[in-house]
C-alpha positions in Angstrom: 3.7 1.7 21.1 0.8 4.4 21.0 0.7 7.2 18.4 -2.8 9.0 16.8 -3.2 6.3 14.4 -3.3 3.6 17.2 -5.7 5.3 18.5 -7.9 6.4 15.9 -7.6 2.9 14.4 -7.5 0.7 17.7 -4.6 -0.8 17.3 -1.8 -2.3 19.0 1.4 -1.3 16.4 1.1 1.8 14.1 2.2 -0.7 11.1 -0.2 -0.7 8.0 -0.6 -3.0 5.1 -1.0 -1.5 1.8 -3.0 -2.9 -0.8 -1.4 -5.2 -3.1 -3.4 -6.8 -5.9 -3.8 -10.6 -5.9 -1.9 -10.7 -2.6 -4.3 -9.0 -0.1 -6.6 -11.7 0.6 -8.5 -12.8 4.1 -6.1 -14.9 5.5 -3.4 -12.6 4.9 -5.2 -9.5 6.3 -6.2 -11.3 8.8 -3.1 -12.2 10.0 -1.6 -9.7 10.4 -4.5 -7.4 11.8 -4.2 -10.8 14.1 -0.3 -9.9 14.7 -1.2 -6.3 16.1 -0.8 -4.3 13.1 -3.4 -3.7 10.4 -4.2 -6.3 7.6 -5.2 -4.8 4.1 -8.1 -6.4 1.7 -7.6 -5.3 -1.9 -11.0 -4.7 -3.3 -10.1 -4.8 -7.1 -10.0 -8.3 -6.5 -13.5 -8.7 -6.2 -16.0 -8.6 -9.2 -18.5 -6.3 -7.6 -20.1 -5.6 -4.5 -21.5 -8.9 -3.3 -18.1 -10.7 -3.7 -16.4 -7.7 -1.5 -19.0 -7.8 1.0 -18.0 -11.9 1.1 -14.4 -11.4 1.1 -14.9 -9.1 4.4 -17.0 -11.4 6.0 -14.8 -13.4 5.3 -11.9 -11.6 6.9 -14.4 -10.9 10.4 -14.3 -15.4 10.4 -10.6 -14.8 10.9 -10.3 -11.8 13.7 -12.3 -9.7 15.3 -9.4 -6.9 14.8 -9.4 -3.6 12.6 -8.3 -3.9 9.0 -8.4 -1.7 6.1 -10.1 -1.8 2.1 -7.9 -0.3 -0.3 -9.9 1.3 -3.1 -7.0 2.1 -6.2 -8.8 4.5 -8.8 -6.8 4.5 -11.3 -6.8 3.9 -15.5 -4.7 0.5 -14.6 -7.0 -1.3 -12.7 -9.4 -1.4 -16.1 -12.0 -0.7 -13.4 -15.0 0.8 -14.4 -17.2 3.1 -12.3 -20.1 1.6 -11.5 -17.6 -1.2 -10.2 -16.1 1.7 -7.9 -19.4 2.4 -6.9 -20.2 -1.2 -5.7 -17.0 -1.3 -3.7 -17.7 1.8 -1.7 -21.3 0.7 -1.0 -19.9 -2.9 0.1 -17.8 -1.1 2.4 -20.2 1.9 3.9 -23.0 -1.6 4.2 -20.0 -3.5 5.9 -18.9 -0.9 8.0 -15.1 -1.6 7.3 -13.0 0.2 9.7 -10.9 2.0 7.6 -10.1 2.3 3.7 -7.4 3.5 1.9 -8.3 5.3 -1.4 -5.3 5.7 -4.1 -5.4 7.2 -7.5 -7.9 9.7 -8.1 -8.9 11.4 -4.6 -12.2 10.7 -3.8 -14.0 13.9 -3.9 -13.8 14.2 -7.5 -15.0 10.8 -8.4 -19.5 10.8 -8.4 -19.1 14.6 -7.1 -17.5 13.5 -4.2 -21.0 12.3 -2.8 -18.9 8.9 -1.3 -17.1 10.8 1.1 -20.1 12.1 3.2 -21.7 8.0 2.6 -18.4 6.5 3.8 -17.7 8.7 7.0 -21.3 8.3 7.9 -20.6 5.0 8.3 -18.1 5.4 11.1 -15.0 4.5 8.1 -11.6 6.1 8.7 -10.6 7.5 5.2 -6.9 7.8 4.2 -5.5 9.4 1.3 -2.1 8.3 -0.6 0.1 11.2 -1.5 3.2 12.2 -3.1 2.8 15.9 -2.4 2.0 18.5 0.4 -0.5 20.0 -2.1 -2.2 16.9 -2.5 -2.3 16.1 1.6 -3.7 19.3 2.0 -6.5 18.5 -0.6 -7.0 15.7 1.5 -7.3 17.4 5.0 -9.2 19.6 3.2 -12.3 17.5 1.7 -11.9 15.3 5.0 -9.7 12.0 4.7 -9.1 11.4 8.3 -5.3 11.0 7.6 -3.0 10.4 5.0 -0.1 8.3 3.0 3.4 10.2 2.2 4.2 7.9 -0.1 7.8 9.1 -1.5 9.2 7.4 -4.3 10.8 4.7 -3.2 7.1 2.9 -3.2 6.8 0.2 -5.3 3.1 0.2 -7.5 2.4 3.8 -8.4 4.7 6.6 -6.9 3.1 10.3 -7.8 5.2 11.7 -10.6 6.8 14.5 -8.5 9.4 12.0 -7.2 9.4 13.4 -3.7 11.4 11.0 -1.4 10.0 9.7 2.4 12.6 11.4 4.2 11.4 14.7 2.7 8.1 14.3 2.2 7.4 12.9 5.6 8.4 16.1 7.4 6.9 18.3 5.0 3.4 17.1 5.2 3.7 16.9 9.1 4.3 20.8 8.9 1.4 21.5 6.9 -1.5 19.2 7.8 -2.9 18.4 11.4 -4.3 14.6 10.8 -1.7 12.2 11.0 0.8 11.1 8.4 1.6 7.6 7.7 5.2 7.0 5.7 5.1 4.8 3.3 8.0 3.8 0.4 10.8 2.0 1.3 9.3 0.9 4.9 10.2 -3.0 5.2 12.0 -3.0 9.3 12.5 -1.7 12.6 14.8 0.8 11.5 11.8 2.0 8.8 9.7 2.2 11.8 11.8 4.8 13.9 12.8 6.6 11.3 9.1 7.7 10.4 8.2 7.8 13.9 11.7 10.4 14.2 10.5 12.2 11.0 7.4 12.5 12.5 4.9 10.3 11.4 2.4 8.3 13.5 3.2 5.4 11.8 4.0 3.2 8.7 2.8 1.5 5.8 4.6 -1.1 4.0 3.6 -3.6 1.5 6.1 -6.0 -0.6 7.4 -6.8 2.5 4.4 -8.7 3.5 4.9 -10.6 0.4 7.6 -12.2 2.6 6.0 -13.5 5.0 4.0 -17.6 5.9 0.5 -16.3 5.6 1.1 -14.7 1.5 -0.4 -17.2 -0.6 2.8 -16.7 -3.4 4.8 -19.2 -5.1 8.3 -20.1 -3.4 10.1 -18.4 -6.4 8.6 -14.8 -5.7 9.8 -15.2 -2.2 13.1 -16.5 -3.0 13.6 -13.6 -5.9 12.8 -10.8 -3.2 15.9 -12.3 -1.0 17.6 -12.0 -3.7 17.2 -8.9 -5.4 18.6 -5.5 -4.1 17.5 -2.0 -3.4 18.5 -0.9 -7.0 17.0 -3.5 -9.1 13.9 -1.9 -9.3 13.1 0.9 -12.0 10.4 3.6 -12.6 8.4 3.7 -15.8 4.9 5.2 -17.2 5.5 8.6 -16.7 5.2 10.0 -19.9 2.1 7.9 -20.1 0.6 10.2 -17.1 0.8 6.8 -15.3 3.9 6.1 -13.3 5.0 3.2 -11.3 7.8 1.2 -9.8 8.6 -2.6 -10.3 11.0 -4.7 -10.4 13.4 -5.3 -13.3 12.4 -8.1 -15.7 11.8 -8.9 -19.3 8.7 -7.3 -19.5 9.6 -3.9 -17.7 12.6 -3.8 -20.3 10.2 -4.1 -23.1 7.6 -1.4 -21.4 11.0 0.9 -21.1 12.2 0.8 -24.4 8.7 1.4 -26.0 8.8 4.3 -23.5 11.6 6.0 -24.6 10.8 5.8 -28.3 7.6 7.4 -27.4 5.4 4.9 -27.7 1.9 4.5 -26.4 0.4 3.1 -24.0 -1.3 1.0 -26.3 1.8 -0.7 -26.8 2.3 -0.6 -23.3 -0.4 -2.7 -22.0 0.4 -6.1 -23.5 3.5 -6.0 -21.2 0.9 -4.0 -18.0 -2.1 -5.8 -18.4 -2.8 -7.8 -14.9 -3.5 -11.5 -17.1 -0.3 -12.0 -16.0 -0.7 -11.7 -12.4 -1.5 -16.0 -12.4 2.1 -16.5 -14.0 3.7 -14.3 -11.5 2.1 -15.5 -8.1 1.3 -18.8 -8.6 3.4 -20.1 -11.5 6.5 -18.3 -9.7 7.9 -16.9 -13.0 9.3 -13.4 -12.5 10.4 -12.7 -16.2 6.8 -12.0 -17.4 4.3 -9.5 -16.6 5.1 -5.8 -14.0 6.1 -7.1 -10.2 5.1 -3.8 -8.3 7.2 -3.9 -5.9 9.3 -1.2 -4.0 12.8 0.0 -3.2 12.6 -1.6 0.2 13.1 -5.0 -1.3 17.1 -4.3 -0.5 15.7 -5.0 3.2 14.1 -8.3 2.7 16.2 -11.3 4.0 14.1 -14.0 5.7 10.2 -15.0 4.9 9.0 -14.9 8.8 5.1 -14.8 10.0 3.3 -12.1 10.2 3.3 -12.2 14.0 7.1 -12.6 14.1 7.9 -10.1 11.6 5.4 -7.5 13.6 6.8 -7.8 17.0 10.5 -8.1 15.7 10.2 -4.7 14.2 8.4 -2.8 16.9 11.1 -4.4 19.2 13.9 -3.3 16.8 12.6 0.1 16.3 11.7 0.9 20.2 15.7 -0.3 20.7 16.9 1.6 18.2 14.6 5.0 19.6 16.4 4.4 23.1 19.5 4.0 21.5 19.6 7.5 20.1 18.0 8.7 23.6 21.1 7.4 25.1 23.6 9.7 23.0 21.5 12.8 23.9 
């Protein structure tokens, strides 16, 4: 299966791990850049710019295939700048392959001076985006390709609330480097029906959480199974901060302070990541946000990364030659 992303990125499926905080680690990227696909290292993990550099040496020990840094600049992360600063010189002194940057676009954080420092470096630059004005930004400033990320994305959808099947096609008409889909991705269906809508590829995240090599407690696995396509909910948007997760006690609590206006202030006890140890480890899925996405309606099994890789490029090419066949 060759598209432009393939080939920009080297390759073997045009599948994509997004960045997932607490999840992304070495082993897990490494995996599934191992499986043919690209593995994701979350760099808001790491303290600062020695401890990145670490974690992707760490990830080289495990494969000597492409993977990608995700870079999430964003109010959320509590994340200062200089700490941005230190990731993106870890990654231009690494030479990662390729990074992801979501949130604030990076030509208007430090004047945009990282762009230049980053491409240099030989880094593929993508861009996350719920809008064709924002891919053309993008293009324009010169991410190498982007993310239509509609919606249905679990972590933090763009306010405009612009689904894949839409978006997708519309950014494919305006912009000439590739668009990846991303938001409600989780199978070999997912897969054609980017590929149809014209995207070179995907990228999908909580259903990675579902798989051997994610270092999760049982419980979070066995919850996903469980839960369906509408047990998620948006909040944060009158906050300027939106994102999707998955219905619990404390995204009941951040709801209702939402719609009697309250702040986010009042919001953050309920946001704050000090609960991500209770969550992932501990396996309790009543306290603390569980970004997670629409597509967890499509998660049945937890399979390897290798197995869940090559059974949804084998779906989706039998799927394509199915349609082929009614033509």
């Amino acid at each position: 299966m060759k598209t432009r992303i393939t080939d920009m990125l080297g390759i073997k499926y045009p599948i994509i791990c997004g960045g997932m905080m607490r999840l992304s680690y070495p082993p897990l990227c490494a995996a599934i850049s191992n499986a043919g696909a690209l593995g994701n290292l979350t760099s808001t993990m790491y303290a600062g710019k020695e401890e990145l550099k670490a974690a992707i040496r760490e990830v080289r020990q495990l494969t000597d295939k492409p993977f990608i840094v995700t870079v999430t600049i964003l109010p959320a992360m509590a994340v200062g700048p200089d700490q941005y600063r230190s990731y993106f010189e870890a990654c231009a002194e690494e030479k990662v392959p390729a990074m992801e940057i979501s949130g604030v676009p990076l030509n208007r954080f430090d004047d945009g001076k990282y762009i230049k420092i980053l491409k240099d470096a030989g880094i593929k630059l993508f861009h996350k985006v719920g809008s064709v004005k924002h891919g053309k930004n993008a293009a324009r400033v010169g991410y190498d390709g982007v993310y239509a990320a509609g919606m249905e994305e679990g972590g933090h959808p763009l306010n405009e609330n612009v689904a894949t099947t839409v978006l997708t096609p519309r950014l494919v008409e305006e912009l000439d480097i590739p668009v990846v889909t991303t938001g409600g991705m989780a199978n070999g269906r997912s897969l054609a029906a980017a590929l149809c809508l014209g995207a070179e590829g995907i990228m999908m995240a909580s259903r990675f959480i579902n798989t051997v090599e994610c270092q999760v407690h049982e419980n979070v696995k066995q919850e996903l199974i469980k839960r369906q396509e509408n047990e998620t909910a948006l909040y944060g948007n009158s906050i300027g901060l939106q994102g999707r997760a998955l219905i619990n006690d404390s995204l009941r609590k951040i709801m209702a302070i939402e719609a009697r206006g309250g702040t986010l202030e009042e919001m953050m006890p309920h946001m704050t990541g000090r609960h991500g140890d209770t969550i992932w480890k501990e396996g309790n899925m009543d306290t603390g946000l569980i970004n997670v996405g629409q597509s967890i309606g499509l998660i049945h099994d937890v399979l390897t990364c290798k197995n869940l890789i090559e059974g949804m490029v084998k779906e989706a090419e039998a799927i394509v030659n199915q349609v082929k066949a009614k033509f």
